[in-house]
C-alpha positions as a Markdown table, in Angstrom:
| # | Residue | x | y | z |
|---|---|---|---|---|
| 1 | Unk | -3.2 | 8.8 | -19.9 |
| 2 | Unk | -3.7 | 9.3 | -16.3 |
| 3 | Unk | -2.6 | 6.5 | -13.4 |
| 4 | Unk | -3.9 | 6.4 | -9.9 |
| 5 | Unk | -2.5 | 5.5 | -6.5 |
| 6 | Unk | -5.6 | 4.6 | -4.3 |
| 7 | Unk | -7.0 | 3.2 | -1.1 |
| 8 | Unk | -9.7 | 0.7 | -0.6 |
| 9 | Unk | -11.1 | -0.3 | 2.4 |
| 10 | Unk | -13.3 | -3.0 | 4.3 |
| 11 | Unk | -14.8 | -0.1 | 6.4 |
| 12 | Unk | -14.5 | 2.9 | 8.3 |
| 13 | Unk | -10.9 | 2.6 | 10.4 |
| 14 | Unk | -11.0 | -1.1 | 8.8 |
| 15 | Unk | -8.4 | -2.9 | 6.5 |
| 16 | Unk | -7.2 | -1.3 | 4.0 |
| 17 | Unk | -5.2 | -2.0 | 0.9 |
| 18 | Unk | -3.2 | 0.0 | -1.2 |
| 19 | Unk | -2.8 | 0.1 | -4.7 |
| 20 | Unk | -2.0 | 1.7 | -8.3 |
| 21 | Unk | -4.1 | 1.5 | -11.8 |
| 22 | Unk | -4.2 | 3.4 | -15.3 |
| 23 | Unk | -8.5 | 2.5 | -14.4 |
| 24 | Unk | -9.0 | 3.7 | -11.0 |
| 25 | Unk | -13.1 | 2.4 | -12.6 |
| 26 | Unk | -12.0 | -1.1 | -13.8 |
| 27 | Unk | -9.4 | -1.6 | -10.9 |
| 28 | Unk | -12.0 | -0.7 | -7.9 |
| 29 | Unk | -14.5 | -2.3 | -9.9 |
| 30 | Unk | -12.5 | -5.7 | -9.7 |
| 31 | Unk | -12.2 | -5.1 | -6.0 |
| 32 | Unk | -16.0 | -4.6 | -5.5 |
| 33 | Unk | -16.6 | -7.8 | -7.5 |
| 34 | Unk | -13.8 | -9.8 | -5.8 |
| 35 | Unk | -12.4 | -10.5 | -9.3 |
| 36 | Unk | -9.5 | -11.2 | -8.5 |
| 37 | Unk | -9.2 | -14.3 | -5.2 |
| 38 | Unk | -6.1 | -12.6 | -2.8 |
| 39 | Unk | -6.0 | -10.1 | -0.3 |
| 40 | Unk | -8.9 | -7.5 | -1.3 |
| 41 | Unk | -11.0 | -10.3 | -1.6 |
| 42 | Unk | -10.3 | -11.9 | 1.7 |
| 43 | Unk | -10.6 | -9.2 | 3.7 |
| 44 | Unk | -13.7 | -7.2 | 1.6 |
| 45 | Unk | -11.9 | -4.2 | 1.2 |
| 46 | Unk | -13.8 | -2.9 | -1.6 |
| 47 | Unk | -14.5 | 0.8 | -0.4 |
| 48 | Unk | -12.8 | 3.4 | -2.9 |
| 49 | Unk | -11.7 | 5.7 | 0.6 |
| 50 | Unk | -8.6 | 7.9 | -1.4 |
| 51 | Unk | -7.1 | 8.4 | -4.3 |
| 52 | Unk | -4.4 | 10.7 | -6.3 |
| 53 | Unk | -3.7 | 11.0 | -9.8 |
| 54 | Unk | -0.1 | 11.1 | -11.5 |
| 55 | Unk | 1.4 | 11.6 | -14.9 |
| 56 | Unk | 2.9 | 8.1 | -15.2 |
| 57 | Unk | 2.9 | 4.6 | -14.1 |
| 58 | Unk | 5.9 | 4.1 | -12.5 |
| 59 | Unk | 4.9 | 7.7 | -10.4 |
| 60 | Unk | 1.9 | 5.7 | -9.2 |
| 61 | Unk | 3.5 | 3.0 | -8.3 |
| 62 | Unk | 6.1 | 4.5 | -6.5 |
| 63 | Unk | 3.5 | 6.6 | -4.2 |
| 64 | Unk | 1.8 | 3.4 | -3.6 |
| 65 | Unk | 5.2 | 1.7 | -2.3 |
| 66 | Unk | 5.6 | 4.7 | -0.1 |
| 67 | Unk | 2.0 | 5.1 | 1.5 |
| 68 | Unk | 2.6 | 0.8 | 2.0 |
| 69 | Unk | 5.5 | 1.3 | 4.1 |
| 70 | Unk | 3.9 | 4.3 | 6.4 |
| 71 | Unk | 1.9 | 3.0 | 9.7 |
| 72 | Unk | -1.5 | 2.7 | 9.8 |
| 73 | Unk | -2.1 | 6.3 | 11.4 |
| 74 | Unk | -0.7 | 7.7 | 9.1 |
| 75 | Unk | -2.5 | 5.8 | 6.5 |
| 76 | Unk | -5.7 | 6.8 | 8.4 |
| 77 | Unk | -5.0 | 10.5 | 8.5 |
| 78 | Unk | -4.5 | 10.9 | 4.7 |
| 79 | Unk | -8.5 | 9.1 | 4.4 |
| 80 | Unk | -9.8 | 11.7 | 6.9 |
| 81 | Unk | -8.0 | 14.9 | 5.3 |
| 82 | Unk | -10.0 | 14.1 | 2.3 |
| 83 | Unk | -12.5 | 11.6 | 3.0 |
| 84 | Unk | -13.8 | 12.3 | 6.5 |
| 85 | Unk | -16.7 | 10.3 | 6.2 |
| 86 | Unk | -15.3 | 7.6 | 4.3 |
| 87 | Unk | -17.8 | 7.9 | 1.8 |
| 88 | Unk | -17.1 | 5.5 | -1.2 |
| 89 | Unk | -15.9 | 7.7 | -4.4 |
| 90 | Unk | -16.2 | 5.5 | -6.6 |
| 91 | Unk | -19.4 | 7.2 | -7.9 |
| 92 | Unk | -17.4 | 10.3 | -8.0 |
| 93 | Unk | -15.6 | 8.8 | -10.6 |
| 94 | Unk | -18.7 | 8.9 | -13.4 |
């Protein structure tokens, strides 16, 4: 089974919020759909800008403690090393 640490986002260089599934599909999914009323929801960040996979839950969740606590630059630069143009990967994930 895989798990996921990922970003979403409300736009380019917008809010973001990060997070960590087992169904990177079902979890942005949710966000896309506002599923779930909170934070995402509020603030539209529904973009699928980064993600990583790891071998177990509590691996995910512990990388998406870590990238919570970093600044927002730094935050920024890990979308543009791999996402420059902030494309949404969800498709990707078909």
């Amino acid at each position: 089974m895989a798990f996921y640490t990922y970003i979403v986002a409300s736009r380019r260089n917008g809010t973001l919020y990060t997070g960590s599934t087992d169904s990177l599909i079902v979890r942005t999914a949710q966000h896309r759909d506002k599923v779930f009323r909170g934070f995402t929801a509020r603030y539209g960040c529904a973009t699928l800008v980064w993600y990583e996979w790891h071998e177990t839950r509590h691996a995910a969740f512990v990388r998406a403690r870590q990238i919570k606590k970093w600044n927002r630059v730094w935050k920024l630069e890990l979308i543009e090393k791999t996402n420059p143009g902030w494309r949404d990967l969800f498709d990707d994930l078909f």
